[in-house]
C-alpha positions, -999 to +999 in steps of 0.1 A: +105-105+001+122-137+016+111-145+055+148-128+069+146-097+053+108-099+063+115-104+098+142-079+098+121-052+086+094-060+109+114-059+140+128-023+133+092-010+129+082-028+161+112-013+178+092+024+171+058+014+184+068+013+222+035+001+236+009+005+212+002-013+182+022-007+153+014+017+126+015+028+092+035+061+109+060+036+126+064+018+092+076+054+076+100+065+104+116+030+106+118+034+068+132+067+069+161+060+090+166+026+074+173+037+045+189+075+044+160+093+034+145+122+049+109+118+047+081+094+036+047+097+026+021+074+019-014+079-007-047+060-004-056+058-042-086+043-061-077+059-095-048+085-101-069+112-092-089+100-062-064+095-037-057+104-002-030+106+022-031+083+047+004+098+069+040+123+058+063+122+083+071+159+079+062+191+059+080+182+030+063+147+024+034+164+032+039+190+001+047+162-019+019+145-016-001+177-019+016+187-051+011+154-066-024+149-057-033+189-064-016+187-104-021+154-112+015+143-120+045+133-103+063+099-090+034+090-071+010+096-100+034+074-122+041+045-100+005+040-091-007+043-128+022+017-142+023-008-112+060-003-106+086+020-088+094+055-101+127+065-091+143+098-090+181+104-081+181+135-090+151+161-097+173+189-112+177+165-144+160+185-175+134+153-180+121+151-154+114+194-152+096+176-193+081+148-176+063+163-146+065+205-155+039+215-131+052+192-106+085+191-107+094+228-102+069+225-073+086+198-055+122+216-056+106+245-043+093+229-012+133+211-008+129+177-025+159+167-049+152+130-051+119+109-048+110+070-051+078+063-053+065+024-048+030+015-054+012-003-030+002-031-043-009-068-035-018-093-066-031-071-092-048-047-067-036-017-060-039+001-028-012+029-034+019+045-027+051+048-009+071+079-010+103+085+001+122+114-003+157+131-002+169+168+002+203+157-016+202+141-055+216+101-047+202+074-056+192+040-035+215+016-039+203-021-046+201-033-013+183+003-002+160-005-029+153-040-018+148-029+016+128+001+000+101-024-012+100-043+018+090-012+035+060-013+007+050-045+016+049-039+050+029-007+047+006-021+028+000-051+052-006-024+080-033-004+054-053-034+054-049-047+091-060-009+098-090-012+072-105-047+086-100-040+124-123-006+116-149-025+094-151-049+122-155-023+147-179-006+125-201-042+121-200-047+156-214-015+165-246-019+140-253-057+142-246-083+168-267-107+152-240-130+127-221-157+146-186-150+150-175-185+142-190-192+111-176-162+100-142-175+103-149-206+089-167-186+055-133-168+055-112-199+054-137-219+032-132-187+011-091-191+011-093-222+003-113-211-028-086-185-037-062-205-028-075-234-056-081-206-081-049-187-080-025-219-071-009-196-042-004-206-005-026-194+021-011-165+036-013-154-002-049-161-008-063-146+024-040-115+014-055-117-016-092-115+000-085-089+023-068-067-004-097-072-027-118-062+004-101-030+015-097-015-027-137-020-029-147-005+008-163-039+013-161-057+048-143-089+044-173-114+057-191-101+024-163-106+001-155-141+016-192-150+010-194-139-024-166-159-034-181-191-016-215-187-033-195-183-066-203-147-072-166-132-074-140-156-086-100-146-081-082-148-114-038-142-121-057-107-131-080-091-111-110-111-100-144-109-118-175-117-114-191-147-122-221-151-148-237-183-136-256-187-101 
C-alpha cells in the first residue's frame, strides 16, 4: 500500500485504542466499520491445519473461525493455502455449498452470507488470515478491497510487533547477560544483509527478519545472528539455509 492510504488506515485504528497501545482487536473493529462489514476474525496458521485464532470481534467471526479450523475447509483454509484473497459475495451460490460442503452449510447456519478472507502474509512467509464477514450477500467494491488489504497489512504488522515485544519480555526474564547494544547493531548488520540479498529497502528487509522470526517461534536476536554468520540466507523465495560455514 502507498504511504497515504497507509497513514490513513493507521490513524483510524489509532483513533480505537484510547490510551493503550494499539491492537490487533483495534485493527478488526476499525476494519469493520471501515469497510461495511459486520465482523472480522483473524487465524495464527503454520500449516492449514495448525492454526489458531488470535481475536473475532463477535460470535459469528468466532464460528467462522471455528468452523474453518474444526472441518478443514473454508475461505480461510483457501486463502492461506494459495497465498491470495478468497472472496465471497454471496455464500447461497451452489459452488461454493461444492466447494466447501461441510463448511459452507455451517457458516449460513451461524448468519454469514459473504466472507473475504486475506492471508497474512509478508515476502513469501505466511503468518495467516484476515476475515471479514457479512450477514447480507454484496461484494467489496474496489476501493473496499484495497482498503480490505491494507487492513491485512496492518494486522500483520501488529502480529509481529505483539510476537517480538513478548520474546523480548520472555529473554529478559531468563537472561540479563547479552548487551543490549550489540544486539541492535547484529540486527541492523543483519538488514543490511537482507537488504543486499533481496535488493529491497530497509523497512522491507527488517520486515523481512522479523516475519521470518515470528513463522519459526524464534527470537529475533537469533535469527539476525544466523543470517550474519551466514547460516540462513533471504532469497525472492523463502530463505534457506546455507551449506558452507
Amino acid at each position: 500500500m502507498h504511504g497515504g492510504q497507509a497513514g490513513r488506515i493507521w490513524v483510524r485504528i489509532g483513533l480505537r485504542s484510547v490510551d493503550g497501545p494499539v491492537t490487533v482487536a483495534h485493527a478488526c473493529a476499525a476494519a469493520v466499520a471501515d469497510l461495511g462489514t459486520d465482523g472480522a476474525g483473524v487465524s495464527v496458521m503454520v500449516s492449514p491445519t495448525a492454526r489458531e485464532t488470535m481475536h473475532a470481534t463477535d460470535r459469528i467471526a468466532g464460528e467462522l473461525e471455528d468452523h474453518q479450523l474444526t472441518f478443514g475447509q473454508g475461505p480461510c483454509v483457501d486463502a492461506f493455502a494459495a497465498g491470495g484473497p478468497v472472496l465471497v459475495g454471496d455464500l447461497d451460490l451452489p459452488p461454493y455449498f461444492d466447494r466447501w460442503p461441510v463448511f459452507t452449510p455451517a457458516a449460513r447456519a451461524s448468519g454469514a452470507r459473504a466472507l473475504f478472507a486475506l492471508p497474512l502474509q509478508v515476502g513469501a512467509i505466511r503468518l495467516g488470515v484476515f476475515d471479514l464477514y457479512r450477514i447480507t450477500p454484496g461484494p467489496l467494491d474496489r476501493d473496499q478491497l484495497a482498503d480490505a488489504l491494507a487492513y491485512a497489512e496492518a494486522v500483520a504488522t501488529l502480529l509481529l510487533d505483539a510476537a517480538e515485544g513478548s520474546a523480548a519480555q520472555d529473554a529478559e526474564q531468563t537472561s540479563r547477560r547479552a548487551d543490549p547494544t550489540a544486539n541492535r547493531a547484529e540486527v541492523h548488520h543483519a538488514t543490511g544483509m537482507v537488504l543486499a540479498q533481496l535488493d529491497v529497502g530497509a523497512d522491507e528487509a527488517f520486515l523481512r527478519l522479523r516475519a521470518y522470526a515470528y513463522a519459526n517461534d524464534r527470537r529475533l536476536i537469533d535469527v539476525a545472528r544466523d543470517v550474519v554468520q551466514r547460516r540462513l540466507r533471504f532469497e525472492p523465495d523463502p530463505p534457506v539455509e546455507d551449506g558452507g560455514g
